[in-house]
CHARMM-style PDB file with segment names, atoms N, HN, CA, C and O in Angstrom:
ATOM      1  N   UNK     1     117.508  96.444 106.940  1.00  0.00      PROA
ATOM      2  CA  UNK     1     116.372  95.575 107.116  1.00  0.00      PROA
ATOM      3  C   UNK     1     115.427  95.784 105.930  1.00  0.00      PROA
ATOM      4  O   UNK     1     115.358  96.885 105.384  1.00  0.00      PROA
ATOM      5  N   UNK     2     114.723  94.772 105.542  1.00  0.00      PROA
ATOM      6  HN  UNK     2     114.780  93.877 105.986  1.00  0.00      PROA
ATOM      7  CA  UNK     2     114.310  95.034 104.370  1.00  0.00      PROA
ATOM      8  C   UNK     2     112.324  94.209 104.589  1.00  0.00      PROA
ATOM      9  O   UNK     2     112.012  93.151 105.135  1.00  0.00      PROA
ATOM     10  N   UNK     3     111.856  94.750 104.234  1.00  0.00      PROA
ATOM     11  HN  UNK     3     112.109  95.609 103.790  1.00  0.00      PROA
ATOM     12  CA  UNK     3     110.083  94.694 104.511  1.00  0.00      PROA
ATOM     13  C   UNK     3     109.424  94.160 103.034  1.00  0.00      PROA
ATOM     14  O   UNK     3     109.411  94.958 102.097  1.00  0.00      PROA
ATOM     15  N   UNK     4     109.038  93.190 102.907  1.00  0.00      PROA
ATOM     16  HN  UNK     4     109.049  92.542 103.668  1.00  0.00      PROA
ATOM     17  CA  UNK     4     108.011  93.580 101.172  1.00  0.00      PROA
ATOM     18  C   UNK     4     106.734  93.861 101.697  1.00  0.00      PROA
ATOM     19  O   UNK     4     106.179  93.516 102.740  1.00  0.00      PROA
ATOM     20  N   UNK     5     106.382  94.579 100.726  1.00  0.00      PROA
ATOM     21  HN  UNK     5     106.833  94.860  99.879  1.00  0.00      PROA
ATOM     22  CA  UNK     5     105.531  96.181 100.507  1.00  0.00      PROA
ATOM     23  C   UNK     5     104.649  95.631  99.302  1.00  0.00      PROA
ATOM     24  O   UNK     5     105.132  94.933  98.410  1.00  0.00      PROA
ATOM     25  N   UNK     6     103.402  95.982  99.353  1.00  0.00      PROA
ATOM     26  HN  UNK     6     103.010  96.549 100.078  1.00  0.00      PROA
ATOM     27  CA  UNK     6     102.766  95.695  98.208  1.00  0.00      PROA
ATOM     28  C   UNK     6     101.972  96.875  97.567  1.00  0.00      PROA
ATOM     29  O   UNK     6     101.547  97.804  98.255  1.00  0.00      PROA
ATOM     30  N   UNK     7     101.895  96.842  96.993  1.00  0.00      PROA
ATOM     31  HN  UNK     7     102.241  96.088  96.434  1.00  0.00      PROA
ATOM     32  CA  UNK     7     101.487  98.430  96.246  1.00  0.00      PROA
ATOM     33  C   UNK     7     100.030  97.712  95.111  1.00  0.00      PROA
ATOM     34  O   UNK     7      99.794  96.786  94.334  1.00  0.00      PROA
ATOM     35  N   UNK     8      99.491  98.747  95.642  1.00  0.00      PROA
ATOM     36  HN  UNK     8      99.683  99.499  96.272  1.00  0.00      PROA
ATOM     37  CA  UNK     8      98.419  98.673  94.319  1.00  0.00      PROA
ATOM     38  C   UNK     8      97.486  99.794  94.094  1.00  0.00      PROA
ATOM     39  O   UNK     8      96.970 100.449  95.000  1.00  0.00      PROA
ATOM     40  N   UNK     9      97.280  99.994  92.685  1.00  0.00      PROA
ATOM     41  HN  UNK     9      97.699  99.462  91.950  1.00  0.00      PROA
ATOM     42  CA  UNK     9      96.409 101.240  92.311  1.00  0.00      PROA
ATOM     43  C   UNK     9      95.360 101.391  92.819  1.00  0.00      PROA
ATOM     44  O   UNK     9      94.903 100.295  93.142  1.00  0.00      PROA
ATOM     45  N   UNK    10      94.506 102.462  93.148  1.00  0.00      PROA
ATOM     46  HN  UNK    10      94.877 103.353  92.885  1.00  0.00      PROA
ATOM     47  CA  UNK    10      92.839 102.351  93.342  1.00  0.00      PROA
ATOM     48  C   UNK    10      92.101 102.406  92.213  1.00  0.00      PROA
ATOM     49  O   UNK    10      92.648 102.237  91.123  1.00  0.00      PROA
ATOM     50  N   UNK    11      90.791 102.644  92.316  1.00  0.00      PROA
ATOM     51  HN  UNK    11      90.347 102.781  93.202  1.00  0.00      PROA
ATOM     52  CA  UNK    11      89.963 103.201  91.744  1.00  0.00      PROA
ATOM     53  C   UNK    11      89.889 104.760  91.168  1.00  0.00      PROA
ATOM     54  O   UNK    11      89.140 105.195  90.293  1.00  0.00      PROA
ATOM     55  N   UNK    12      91.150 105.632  92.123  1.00  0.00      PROA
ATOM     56  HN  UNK    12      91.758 105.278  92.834  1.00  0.00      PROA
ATOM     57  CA  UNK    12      90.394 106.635  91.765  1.00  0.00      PROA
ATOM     58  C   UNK    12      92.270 106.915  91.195  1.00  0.00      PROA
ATOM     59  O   UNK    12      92.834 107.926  90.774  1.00  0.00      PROA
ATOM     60  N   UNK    13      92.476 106.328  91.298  1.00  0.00      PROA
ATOM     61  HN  UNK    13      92.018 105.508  91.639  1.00  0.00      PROA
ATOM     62  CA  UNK    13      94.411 106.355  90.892  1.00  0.00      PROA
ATOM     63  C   UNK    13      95.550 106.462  91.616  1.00  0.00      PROA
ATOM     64  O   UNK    13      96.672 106.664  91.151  1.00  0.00      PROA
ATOM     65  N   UNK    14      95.222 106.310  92.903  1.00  0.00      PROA
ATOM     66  HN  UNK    14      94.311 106.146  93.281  1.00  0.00      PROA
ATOM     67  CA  UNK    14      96.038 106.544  93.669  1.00  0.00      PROA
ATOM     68  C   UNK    14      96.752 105.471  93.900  1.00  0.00      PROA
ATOM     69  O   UNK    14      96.180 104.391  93.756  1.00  0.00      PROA
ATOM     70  N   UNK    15      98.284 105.488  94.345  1.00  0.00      PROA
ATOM     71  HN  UNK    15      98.749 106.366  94.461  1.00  0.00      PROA
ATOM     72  CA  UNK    15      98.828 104.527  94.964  1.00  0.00      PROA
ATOM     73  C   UNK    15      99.257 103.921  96.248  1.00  0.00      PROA
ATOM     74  O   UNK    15     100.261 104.318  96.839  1.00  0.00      PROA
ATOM     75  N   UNK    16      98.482 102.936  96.693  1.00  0.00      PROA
ATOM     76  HN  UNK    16      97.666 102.614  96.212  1.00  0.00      PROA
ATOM     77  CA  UNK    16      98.229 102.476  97.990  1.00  0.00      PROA
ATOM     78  C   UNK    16      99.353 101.929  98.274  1.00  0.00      PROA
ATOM     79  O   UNK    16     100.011 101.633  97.276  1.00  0.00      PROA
ATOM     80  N   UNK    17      99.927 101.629  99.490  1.00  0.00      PROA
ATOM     81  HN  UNK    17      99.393 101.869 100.301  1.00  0.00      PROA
ATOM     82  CA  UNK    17     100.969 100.969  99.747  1.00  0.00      PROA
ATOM     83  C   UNK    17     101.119 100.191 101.052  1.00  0.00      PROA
ATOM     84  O   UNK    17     101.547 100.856 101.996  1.00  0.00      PROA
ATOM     85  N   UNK    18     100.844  98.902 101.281  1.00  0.00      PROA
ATOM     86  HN  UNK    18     100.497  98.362 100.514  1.00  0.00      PROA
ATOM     87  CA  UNK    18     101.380  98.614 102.461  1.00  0.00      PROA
ATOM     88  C   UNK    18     102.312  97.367 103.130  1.00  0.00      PROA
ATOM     89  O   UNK    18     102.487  96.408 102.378  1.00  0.00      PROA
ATOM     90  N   UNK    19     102.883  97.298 104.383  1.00  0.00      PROA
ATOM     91  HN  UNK    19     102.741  98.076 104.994  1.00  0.00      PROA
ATOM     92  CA  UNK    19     103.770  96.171 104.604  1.00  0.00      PROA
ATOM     93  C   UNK    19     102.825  95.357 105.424  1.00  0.00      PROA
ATOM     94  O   UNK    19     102.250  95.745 106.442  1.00  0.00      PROA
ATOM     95  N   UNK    20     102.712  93.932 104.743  1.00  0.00      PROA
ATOM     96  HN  UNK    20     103.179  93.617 103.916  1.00  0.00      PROA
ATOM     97  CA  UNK    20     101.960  92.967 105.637  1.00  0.00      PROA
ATOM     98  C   UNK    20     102.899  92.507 106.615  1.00  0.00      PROA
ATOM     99  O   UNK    20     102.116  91.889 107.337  1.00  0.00      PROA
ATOM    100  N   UNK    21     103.977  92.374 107.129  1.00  0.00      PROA
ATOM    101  HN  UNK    21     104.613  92.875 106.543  1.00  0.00      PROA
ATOM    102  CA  UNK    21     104.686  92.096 108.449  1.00  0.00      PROA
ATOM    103  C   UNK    21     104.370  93.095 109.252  1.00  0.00      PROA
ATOM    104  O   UNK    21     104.292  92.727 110.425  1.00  0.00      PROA
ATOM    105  N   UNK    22     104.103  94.504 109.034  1.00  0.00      PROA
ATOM    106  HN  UNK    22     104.167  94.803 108.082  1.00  0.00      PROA
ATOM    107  CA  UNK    22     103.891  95.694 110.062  1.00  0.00      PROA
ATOM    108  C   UNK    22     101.911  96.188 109.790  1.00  0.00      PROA
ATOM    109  O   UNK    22     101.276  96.930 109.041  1.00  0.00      PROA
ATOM    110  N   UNK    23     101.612  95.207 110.946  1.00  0.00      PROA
ATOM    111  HN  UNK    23     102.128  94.604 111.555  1.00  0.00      PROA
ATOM    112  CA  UNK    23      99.616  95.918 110.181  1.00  0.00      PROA
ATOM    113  C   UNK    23      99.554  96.947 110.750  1.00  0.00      PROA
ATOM    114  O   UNK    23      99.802  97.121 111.943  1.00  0.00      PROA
ATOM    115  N   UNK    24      99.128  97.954 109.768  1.00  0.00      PROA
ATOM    116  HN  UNK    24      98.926  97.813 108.799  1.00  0.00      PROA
ATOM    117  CA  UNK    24      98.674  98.817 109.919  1.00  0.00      PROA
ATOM    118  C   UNK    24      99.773  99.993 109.650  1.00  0.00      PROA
ATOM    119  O   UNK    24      99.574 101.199 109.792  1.00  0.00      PROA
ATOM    120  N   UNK    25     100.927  99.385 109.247  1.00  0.00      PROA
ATOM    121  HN  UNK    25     101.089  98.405 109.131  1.00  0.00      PROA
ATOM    122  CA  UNK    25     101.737 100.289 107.961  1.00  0.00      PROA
ATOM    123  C   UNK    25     101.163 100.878 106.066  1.00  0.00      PROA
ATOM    124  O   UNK    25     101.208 100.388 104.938  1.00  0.00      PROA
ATOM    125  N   UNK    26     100.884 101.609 106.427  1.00  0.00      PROA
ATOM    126  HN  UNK    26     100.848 102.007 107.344  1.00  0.00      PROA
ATOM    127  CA  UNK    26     100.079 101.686 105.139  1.00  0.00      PROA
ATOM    128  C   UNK    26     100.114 102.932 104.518  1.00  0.00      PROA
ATOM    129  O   UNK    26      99.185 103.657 104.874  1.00  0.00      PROA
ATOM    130  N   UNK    27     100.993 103.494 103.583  1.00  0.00      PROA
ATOM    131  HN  UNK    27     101.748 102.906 103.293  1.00  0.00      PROA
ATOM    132  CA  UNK    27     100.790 104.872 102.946  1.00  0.00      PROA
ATOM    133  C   UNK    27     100.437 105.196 101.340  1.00  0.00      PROA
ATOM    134  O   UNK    27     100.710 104.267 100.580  1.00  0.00      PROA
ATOM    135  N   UNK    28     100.086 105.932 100.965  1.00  0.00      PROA
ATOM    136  HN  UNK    28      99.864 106.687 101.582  1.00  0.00      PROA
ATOM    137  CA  UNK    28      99.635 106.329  99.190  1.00  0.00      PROA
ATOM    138  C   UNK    28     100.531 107.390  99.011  1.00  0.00      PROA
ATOM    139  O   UNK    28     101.196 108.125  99.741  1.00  0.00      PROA
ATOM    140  N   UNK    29     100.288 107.200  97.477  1.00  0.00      PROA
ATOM    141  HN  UNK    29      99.748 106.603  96.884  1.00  0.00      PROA
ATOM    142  CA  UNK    29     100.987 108.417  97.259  1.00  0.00      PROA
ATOM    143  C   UNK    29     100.727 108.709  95.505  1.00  0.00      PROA
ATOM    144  O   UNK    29     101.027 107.776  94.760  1.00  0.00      PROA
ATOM    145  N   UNK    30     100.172 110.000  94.878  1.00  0.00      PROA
ATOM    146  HN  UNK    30      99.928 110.758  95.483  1.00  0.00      PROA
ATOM    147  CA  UNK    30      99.914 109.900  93.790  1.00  0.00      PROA
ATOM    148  C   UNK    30     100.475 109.162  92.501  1.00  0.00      PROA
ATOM    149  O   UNK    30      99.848 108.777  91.515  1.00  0.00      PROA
ATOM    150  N   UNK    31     102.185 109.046  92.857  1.00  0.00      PROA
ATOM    151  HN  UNK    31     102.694 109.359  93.658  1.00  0.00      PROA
ATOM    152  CA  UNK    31     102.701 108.092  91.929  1.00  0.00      PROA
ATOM    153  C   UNK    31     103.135 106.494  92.690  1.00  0.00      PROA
ATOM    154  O   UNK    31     102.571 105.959  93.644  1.00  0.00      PROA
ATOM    155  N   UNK    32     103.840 106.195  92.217  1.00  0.00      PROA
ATOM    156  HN  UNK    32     104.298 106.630  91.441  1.00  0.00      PROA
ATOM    157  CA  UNK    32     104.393 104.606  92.608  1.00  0.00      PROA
ATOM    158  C   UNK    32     105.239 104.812  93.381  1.00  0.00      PROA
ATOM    159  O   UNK    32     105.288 104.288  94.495  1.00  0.00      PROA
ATOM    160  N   UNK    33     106.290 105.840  92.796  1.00  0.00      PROA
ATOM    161  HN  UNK    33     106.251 106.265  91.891  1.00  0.00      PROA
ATOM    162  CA  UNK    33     107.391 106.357  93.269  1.00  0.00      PROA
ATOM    163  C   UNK    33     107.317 107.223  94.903  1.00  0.00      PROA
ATOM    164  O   UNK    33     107.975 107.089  95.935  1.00  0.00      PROA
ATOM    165  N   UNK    34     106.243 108.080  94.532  1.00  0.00      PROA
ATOM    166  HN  UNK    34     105.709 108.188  93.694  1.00  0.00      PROA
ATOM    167  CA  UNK    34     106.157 108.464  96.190  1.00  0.00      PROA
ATOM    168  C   UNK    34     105.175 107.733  96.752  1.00  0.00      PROA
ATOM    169  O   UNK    34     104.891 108.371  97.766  1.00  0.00      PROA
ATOM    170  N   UNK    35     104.403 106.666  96.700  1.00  0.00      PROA
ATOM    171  HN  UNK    35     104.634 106.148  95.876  1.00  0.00      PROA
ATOM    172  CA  UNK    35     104.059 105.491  97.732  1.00  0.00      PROA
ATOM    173  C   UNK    35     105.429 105.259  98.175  1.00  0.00      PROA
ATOM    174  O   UNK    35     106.021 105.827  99.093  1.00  0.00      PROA
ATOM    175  N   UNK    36     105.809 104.432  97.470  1.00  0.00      PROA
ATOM    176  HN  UNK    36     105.328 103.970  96.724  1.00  0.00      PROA
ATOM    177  CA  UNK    36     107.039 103.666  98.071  1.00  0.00      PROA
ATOM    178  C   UNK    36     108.036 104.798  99.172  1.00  0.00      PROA
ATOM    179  O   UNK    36     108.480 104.514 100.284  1.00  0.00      PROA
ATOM    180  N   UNK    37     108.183 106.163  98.392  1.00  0.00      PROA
ATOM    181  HN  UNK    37     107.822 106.394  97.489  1.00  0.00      PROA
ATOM    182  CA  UNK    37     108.729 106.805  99.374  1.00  0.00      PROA
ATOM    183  C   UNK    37     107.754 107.149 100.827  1.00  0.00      PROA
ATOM    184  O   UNK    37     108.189 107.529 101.915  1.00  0.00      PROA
ATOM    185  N   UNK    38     106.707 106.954 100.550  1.00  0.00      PROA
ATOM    186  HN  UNK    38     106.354 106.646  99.666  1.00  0.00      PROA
ATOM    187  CA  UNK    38     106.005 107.362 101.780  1.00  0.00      PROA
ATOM    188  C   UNK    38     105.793 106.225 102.524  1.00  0.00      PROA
ATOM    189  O   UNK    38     105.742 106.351 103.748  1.00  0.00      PROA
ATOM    190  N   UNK    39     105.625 104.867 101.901  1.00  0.00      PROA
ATOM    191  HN  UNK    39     105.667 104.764 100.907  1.00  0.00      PROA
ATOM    192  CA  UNK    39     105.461 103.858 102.942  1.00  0.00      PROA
ATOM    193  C   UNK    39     107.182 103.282 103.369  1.00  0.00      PROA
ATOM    194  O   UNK    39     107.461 102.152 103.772  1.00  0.00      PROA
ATOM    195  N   UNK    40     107.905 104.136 103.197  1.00  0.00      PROA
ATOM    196  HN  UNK    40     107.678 105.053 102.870  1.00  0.00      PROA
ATOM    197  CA  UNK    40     109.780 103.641 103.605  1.00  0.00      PROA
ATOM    198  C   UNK    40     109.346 104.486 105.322  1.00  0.00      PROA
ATOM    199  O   UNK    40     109.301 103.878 106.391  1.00  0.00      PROA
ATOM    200  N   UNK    41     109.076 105.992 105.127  1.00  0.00      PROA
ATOM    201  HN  UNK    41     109.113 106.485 104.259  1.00  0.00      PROA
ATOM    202  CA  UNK    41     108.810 106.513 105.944  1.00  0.00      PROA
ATOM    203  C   UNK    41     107.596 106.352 106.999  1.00  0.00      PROA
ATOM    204  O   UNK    41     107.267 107.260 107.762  1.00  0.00      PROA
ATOM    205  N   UNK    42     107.246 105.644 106.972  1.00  0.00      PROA
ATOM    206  HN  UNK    42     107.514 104.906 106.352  1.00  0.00      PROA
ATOM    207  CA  UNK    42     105.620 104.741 107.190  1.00  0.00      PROA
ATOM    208  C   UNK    42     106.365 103.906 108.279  1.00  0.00      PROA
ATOM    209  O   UNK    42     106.478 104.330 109.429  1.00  0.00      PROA
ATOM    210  N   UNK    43     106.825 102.807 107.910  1.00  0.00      PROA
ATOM    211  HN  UNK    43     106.733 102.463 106.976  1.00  0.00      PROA
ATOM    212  CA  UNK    43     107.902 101.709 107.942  1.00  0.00      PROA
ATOM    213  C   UNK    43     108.800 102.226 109.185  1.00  0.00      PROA
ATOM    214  O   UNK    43     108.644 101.787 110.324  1.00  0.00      PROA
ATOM    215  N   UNK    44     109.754 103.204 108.840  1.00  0.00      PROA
ATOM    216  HN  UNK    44     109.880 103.560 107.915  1.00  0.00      PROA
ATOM    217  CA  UNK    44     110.652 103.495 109.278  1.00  0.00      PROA
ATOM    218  C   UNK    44     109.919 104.305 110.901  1.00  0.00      PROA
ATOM    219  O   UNK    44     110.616 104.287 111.916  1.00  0.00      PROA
ATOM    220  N   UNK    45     108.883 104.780 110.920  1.00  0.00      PROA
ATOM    221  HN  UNK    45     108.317 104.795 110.096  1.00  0.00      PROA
ATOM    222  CA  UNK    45     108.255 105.681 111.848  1.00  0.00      PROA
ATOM    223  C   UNK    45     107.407 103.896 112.709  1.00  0.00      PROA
ATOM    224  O   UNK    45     108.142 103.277 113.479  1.00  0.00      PROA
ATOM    225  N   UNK    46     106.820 103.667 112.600  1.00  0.00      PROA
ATOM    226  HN  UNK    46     106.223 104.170 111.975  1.00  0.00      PROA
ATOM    227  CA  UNK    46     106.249 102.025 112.873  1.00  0.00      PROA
ATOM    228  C   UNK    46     107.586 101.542 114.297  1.00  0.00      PROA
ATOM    229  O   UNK    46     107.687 101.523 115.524  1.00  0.00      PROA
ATOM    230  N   UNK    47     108.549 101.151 112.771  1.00  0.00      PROA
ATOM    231  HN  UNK    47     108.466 101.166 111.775  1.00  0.00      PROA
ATOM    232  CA  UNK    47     109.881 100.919 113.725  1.00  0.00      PROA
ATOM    233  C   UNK    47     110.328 101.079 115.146  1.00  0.00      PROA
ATOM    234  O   UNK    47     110.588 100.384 116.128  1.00  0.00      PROA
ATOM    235  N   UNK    48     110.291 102.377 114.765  1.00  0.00      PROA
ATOM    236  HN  UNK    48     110.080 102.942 113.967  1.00  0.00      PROA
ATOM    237  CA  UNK    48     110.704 104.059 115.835  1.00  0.00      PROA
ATOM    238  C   UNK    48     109.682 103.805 117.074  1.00  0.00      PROA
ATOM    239  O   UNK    48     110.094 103.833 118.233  1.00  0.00      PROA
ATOM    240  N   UNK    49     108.246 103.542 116.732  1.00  0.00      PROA
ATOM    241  HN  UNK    49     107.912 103.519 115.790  1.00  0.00      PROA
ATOM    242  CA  UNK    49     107.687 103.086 117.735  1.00  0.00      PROA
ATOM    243  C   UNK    49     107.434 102.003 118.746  1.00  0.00      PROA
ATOM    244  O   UNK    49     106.945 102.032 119.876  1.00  0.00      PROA
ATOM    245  N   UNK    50     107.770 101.329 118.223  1.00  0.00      PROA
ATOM    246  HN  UNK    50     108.167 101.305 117.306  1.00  0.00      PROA
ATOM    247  CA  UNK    50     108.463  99.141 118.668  1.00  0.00      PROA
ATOM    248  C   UNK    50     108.944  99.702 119.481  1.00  0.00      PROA
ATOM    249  O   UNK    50     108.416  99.924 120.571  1.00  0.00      PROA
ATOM    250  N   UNK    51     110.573 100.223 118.975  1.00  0.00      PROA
ATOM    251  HN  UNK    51     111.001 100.043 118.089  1.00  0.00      PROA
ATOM    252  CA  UNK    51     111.449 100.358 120.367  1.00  0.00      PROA
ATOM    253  C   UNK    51     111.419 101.114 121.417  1.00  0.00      PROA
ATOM    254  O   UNK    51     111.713 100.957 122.602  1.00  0.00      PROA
ATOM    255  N   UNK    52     110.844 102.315 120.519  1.00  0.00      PROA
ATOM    256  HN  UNK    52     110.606 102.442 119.556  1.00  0.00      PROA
ATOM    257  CA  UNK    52     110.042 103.232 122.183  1.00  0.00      PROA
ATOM    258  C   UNK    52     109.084 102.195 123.169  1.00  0.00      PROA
ATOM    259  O   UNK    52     109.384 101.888 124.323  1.00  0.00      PROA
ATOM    260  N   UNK    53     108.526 101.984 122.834  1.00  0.00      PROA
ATOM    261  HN  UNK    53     108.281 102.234 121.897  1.00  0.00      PROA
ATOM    262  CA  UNK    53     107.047 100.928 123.716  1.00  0.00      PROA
ATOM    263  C   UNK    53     108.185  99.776 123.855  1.00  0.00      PROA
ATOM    264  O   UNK    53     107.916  99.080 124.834  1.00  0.00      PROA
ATOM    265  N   UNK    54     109.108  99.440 123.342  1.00  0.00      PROA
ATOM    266  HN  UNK    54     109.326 100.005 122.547  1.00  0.00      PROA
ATOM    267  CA  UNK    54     109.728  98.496 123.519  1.00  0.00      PROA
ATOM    268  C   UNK    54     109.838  96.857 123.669  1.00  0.00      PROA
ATOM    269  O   UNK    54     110.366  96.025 124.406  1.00  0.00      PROA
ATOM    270  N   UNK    55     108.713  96.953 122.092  1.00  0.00      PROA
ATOM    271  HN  UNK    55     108.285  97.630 121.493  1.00  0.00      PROA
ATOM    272  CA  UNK    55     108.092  95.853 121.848  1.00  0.00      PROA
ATOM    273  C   UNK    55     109.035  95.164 120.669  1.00  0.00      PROA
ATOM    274  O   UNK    55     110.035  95.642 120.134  1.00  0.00      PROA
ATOM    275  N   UNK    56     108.529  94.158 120.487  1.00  0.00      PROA
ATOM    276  HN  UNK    56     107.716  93.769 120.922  1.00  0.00      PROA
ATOM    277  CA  UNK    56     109.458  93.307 119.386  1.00  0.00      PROA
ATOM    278  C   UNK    56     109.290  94.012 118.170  1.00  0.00      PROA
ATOM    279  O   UNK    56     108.391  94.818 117.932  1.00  0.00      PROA
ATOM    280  N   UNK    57     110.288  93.632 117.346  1.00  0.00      PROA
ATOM    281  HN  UNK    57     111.018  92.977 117.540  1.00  0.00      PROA
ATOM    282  CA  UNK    57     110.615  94.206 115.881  1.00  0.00      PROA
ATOM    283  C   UNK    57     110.429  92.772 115.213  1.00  0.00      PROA
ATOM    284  O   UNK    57     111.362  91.970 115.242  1.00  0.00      PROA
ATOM    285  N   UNK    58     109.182  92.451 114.593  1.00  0.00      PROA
ATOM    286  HN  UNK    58     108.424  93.103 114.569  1.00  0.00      PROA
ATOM    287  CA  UNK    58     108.815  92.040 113.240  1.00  0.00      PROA
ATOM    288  C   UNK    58     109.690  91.602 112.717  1.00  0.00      PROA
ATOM    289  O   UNK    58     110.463  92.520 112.443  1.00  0.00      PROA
ATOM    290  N   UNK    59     110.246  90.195 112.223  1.00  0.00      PROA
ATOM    291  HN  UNK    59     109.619  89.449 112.445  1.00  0.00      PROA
ATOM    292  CA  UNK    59     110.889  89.870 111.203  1.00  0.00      PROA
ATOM    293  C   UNK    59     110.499  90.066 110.000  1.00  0.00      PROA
ATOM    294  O   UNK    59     109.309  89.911 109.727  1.00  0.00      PROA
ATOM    295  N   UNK    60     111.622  90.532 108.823  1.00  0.00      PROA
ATOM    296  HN  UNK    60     112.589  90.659 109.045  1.00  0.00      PROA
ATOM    297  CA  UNK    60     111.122  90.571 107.526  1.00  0.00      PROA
ATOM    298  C   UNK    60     110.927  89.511 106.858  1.00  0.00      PROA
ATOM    299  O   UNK    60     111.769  88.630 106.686  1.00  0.00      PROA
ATOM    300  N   UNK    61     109.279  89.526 106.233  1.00  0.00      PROA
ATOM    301  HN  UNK    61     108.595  90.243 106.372  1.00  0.00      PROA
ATOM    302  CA  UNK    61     108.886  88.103 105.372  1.00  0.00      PROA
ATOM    303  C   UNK    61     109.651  88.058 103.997  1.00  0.00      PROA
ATOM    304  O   UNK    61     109.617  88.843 103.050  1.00  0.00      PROA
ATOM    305  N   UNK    62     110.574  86.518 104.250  1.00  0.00      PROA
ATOM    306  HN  UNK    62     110.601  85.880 105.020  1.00  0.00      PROA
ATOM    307  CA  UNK    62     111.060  86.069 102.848  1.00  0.00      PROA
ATOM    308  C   UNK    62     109.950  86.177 102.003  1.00  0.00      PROA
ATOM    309  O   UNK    62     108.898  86.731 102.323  1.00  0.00      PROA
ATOM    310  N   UNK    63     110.268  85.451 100.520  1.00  0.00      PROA
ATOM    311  HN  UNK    63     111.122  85.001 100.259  1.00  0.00      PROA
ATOM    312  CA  UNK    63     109.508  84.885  99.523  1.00  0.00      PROA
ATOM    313  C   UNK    63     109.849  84.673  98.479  1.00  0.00      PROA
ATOM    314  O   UNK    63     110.678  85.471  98.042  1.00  0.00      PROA
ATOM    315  N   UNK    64     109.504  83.769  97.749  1.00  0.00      PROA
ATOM    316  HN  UNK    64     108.831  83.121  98.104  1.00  0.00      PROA
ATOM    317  CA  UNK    64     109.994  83.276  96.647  1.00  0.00      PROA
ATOM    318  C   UNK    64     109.185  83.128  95.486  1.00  0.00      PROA
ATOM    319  O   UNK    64     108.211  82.390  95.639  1.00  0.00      PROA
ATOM    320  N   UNK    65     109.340  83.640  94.367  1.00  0.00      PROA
ATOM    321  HN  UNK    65     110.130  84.239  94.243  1.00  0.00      PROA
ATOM    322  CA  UNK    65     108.489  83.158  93.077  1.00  0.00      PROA
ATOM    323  C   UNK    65     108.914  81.966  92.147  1.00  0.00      PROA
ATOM    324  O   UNK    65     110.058  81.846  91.708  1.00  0.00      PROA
ATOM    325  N   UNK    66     107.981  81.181  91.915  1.00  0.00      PROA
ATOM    326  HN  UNK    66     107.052  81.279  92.271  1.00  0.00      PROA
ATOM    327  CA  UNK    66     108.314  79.221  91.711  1.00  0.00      PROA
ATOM    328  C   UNK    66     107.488  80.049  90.240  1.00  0.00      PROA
ATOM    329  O   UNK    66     106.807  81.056  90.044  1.00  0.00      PROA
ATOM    330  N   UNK    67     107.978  79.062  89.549  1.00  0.00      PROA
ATOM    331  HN  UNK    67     108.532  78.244  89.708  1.00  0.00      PROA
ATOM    332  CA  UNK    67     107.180  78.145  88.383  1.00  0.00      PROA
ATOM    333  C   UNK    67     106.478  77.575  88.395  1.00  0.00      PROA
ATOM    334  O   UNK    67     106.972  76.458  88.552  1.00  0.00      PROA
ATOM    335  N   UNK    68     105.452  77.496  88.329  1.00  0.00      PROA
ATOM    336  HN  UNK    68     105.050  78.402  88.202  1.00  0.00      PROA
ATOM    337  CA  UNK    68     104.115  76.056  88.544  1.00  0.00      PROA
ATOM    338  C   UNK    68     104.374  75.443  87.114  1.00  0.00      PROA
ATOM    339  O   UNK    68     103.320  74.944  86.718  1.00  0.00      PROA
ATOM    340  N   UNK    69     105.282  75.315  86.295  1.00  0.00      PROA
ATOM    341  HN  UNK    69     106.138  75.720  86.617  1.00  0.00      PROA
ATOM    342  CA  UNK    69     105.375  74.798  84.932  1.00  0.00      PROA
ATOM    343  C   UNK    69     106.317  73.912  85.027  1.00  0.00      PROA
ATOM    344  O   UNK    69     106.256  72.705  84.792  1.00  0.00      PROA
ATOM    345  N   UNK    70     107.678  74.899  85.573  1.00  0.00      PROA
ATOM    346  HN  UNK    70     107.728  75.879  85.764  1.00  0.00      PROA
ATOM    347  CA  UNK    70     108.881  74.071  85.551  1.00  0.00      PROA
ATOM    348  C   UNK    70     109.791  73.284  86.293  1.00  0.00      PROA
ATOM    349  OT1 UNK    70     110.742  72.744  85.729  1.00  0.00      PROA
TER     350      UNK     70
END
């Protein structure tokens, strides 16, 4: 299953990370590299909780990047 994740730097350098299909999935991590590893585990723990409470699982949002030129 696959989630897009958006990542962005702060102010103070850190890297924020979160999945807009899951609110309130959201982890940092000093590099890019461990955001992403920390919001997989973020993600993956989120999940874990759906099916315990035994609530629906979130479809993952497509998306597509267009050309506004071409």
């Amino acid at each position: 299953m696959k989630y897009r994740v958006l990542i962005e730097q702060d102010e103070d350098g850190i890297f924020v990370a979160e999945c807009p299909s899951l609110p309130g999935a959201i982890s940092q991590g000093k590099t890019r590299e461990e955001a992403i590893i920390n919001i997989k585990e973020a993600i993956k723990g989120y999940l874990e909780s759906l099916k315990i409470a035994n609530e629906p699982i979130p479809s993952p949002i497509s998306e597509e990047i267009i050309d506004i030129y071409g």
